[in-house]
N, CA, C and O atoms as a GROMACS GRO file, in nm:
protein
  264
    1UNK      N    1  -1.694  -1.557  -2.169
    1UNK     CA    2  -1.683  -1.541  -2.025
    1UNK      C    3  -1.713  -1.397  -1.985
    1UNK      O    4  -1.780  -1.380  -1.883
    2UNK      N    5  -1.685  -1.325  -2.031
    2UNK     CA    6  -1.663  -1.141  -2.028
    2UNK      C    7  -1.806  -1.166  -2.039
    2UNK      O    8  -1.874  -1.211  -1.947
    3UNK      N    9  -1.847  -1.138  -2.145
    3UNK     CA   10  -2.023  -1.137  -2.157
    3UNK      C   11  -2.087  -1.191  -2.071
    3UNK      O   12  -2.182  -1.119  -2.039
    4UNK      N   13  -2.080  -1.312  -2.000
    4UNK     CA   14  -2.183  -1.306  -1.904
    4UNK      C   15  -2.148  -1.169  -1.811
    4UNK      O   16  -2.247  -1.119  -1.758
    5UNK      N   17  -2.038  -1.113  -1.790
    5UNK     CA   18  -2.003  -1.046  -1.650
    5UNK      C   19  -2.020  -0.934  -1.696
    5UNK      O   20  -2.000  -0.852  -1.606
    6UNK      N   21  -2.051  -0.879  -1.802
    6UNK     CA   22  -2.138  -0.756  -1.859
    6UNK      C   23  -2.019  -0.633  -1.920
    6UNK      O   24  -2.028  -0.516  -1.957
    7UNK      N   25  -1.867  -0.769  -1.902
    7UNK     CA   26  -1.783  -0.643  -1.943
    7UNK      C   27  -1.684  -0.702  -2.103
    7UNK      O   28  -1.737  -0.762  -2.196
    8UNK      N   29  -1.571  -0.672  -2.098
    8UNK     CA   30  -1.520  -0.690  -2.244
    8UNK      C   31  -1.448  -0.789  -2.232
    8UNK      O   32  -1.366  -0.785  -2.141
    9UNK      N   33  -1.453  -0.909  -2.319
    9UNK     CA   34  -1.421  -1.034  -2.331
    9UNK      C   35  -1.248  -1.062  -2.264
    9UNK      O   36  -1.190  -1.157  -2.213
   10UNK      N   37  -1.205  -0.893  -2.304
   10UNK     CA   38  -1.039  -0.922  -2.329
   10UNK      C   39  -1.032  -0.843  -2.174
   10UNK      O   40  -0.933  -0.770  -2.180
   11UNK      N   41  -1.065  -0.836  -2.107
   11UNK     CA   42  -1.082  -0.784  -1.981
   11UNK      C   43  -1.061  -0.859  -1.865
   11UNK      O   44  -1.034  -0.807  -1.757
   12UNK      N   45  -1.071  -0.965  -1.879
   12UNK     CA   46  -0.973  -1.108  -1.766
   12UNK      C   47  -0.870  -1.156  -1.806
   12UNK      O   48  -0.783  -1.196  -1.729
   13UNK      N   49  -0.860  -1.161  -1.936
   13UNK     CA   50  -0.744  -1.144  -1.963
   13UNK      C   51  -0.598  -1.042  -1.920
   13UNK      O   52  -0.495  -1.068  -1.858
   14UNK      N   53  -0.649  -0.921  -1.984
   14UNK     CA   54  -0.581  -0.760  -1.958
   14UNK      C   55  -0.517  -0.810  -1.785
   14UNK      O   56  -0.403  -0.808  -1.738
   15UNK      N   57  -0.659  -0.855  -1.722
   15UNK     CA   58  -0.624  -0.819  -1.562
   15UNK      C   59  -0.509  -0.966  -1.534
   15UNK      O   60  -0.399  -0.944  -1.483
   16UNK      N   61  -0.537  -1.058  -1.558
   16UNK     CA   62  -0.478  -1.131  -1.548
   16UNK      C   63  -0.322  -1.167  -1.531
   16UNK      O   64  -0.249  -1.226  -1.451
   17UNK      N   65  -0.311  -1.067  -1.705
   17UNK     CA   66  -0.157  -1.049  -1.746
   17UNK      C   67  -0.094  -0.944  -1.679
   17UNK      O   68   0.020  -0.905  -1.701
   18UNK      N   69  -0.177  -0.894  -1.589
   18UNK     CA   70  -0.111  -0.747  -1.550
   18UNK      C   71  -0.085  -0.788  -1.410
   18UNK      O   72   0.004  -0.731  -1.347
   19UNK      N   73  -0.165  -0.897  -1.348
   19UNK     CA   74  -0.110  -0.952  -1.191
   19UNK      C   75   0.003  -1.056  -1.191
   19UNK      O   76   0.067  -1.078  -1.089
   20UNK      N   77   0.029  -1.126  -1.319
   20UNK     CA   78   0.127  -1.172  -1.330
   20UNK      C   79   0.262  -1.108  -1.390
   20UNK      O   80   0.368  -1.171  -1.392
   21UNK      N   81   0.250  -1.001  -1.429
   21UNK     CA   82   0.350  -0.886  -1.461
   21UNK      C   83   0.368  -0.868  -1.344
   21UNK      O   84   0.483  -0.893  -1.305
   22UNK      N   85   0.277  -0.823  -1.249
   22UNK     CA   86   0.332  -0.735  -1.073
   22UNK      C   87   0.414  -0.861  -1.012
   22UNK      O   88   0.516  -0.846  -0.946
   23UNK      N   89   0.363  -0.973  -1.038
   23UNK     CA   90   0.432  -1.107  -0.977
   23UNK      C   91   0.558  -1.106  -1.044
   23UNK      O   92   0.628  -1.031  -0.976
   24UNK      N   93   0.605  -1.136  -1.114
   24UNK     CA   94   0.686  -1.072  -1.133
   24UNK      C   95   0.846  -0.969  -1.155
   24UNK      O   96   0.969  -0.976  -1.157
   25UNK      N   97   0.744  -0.889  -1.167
   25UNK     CA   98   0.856  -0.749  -1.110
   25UNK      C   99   0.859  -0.759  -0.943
   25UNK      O  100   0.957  -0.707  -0.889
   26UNK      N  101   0.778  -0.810  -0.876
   26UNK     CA  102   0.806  -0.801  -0.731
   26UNK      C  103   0.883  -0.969  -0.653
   26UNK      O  104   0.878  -1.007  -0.536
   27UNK      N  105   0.940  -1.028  -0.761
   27UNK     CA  106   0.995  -1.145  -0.736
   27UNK      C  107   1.135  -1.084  -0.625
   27UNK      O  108   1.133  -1.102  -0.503
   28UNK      N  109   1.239  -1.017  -0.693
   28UNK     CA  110   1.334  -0.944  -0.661
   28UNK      C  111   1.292  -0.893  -0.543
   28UNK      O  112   1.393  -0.863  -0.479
   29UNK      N  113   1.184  -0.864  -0.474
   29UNK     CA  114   1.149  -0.714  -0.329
   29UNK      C  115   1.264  -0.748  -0.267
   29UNK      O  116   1.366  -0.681  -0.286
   30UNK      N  117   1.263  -0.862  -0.181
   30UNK     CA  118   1.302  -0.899  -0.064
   30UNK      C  119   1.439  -0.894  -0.068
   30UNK      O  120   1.490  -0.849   0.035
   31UNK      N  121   1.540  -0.936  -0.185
   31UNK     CA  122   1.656  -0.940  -0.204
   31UNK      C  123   1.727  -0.826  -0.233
   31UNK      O  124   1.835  -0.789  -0.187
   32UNK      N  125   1.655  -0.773  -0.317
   32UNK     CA  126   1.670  -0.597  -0.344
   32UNK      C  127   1.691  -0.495  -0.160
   32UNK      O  128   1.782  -0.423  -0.118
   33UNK      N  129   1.557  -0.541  -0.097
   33UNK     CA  130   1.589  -0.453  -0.001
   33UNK      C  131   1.676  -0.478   0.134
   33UNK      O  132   1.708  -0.405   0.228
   34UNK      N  133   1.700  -0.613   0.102
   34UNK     CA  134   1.805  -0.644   0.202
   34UNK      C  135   1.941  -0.572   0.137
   34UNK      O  136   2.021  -0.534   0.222
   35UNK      N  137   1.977  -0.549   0.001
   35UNK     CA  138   2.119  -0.537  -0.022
   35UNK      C  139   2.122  -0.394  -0.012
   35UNK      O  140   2.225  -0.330   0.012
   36UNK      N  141   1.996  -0.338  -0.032
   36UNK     CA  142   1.994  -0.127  -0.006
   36UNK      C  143   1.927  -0.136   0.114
   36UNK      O  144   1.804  -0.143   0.114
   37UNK      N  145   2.010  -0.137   0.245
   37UNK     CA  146   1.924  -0.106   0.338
   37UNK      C  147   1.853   0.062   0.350
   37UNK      O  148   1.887   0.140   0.261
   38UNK      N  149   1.778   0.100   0.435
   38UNK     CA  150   1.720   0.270   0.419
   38UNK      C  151   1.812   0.333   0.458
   38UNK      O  152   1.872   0.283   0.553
   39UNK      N  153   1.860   0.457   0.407
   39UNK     CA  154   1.958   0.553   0.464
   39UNK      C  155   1.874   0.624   0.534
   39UNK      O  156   1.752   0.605   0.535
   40UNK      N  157   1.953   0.735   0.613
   40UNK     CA  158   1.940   0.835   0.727
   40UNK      C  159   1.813   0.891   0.674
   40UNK      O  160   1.749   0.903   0.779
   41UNK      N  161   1.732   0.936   0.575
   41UNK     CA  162   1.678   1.053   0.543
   41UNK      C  163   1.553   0.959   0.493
   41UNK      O  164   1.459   1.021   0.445
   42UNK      N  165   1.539   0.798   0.500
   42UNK     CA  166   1.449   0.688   0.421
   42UNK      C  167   1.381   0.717   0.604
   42UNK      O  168   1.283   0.786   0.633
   43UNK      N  169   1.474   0.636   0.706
   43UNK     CA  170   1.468   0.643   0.815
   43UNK      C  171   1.390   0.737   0.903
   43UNK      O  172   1.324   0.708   1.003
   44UNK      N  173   1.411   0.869   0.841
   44UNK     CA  174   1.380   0.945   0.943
   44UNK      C  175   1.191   1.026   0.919
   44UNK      O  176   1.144   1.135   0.952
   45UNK      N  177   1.139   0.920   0.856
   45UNK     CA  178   1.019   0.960   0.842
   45UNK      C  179   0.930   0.817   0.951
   45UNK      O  180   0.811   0.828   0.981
   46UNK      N  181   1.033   0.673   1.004
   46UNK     CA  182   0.980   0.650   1.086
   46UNK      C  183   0.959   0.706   1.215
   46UNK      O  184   0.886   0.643   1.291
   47UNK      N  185   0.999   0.791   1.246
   47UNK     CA  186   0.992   0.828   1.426
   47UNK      C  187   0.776   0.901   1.362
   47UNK      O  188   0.675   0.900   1.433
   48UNK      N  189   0.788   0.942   1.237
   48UNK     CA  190   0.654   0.995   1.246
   48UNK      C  191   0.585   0.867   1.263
   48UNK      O  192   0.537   0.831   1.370
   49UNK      N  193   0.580   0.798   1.156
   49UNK     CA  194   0.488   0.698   1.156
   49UNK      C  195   0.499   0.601   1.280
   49UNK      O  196   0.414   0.512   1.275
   50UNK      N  197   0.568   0.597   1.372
   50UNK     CA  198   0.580   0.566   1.503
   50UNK      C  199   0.464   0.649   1.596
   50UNK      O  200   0.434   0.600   1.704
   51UNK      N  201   0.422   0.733   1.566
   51UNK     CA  202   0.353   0.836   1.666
   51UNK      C  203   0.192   0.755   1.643
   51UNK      O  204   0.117   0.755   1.740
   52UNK      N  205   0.153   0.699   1.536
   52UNK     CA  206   0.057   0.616   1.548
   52UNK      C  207  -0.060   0.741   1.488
   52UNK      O  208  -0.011   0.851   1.461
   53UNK      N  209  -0.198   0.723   1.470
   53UNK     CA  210  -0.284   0.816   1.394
   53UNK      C  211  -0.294   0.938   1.496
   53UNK      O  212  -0.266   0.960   1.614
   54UNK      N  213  -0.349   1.005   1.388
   54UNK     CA  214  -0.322   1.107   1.480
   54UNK      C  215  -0.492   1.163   1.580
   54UNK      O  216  -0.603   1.122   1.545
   55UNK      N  217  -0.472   1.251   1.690
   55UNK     CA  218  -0.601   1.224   1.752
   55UNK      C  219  -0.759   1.306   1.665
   55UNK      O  220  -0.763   1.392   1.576
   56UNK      N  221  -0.840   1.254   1.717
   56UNK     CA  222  -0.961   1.316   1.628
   56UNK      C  223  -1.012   1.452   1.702
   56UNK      O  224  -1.015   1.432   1.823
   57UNK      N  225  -1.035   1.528   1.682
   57UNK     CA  226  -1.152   1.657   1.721
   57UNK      C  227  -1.235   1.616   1.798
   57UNK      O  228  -1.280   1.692   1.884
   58UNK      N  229  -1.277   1.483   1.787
   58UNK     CA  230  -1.425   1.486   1.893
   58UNK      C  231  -1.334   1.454   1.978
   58UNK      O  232  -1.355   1.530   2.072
   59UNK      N  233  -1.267   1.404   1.998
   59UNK     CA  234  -1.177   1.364   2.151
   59UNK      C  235  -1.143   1.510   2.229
   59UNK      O  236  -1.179   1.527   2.346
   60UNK      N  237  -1.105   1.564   2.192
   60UNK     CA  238  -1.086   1.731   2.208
   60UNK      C  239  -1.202   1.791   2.313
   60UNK      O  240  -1.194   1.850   2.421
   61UNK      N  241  -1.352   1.733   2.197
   61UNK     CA  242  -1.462   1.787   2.312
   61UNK      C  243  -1.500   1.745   2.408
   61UNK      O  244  -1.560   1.821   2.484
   62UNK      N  245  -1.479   1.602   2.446
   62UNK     CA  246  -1.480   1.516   2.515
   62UNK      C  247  -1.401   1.537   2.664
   62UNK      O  248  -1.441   1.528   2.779
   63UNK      N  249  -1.278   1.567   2.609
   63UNK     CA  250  -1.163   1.626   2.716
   63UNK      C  251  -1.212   1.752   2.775
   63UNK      O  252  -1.222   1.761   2.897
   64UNK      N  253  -1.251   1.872   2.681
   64UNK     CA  254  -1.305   1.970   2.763
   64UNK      C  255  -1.437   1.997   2.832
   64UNK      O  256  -1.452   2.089   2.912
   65UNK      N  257  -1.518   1.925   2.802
   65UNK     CA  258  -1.651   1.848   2.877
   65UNK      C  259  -1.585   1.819   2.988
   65UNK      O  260  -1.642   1.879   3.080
   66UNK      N  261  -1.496   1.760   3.026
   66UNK     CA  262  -1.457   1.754   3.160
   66UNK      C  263  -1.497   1.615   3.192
   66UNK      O  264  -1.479   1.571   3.306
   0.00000   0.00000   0.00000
């Protein structure tokens, strides 16, 4: 199978076992983060990511173009 795809036989394999490893270890997420909710200091990096991207430079020239 690998050989037709020009790479190493054990190489769909490798990937394979390694997405079912992440499956997984990420069985637990949801239950885990309900019982640690975020403390004060997890929290306080949303008010940034609330502010949304940030503006570009060409907008800048745009504005002073008038």
């Amino acid at each position: 199978m690998g050989e037709a795809l020009g790479i190493d036989r054990s190489e769909p394999l490798r990937e394979a076992l390694r997405r079912h490893l992440d499956r997984l270890a990420s069985e637990g997420d949801a239950d885990r983060w309900a019982a640690e909710p975020l403390d004060g200091d997890e929290r306080a990096l949303d008010e940034i990511a609330d502010r949304g991207p940030a503006e570009h430079w060409s907008d800048w020239a745009v504005d002073a173009a008038g």
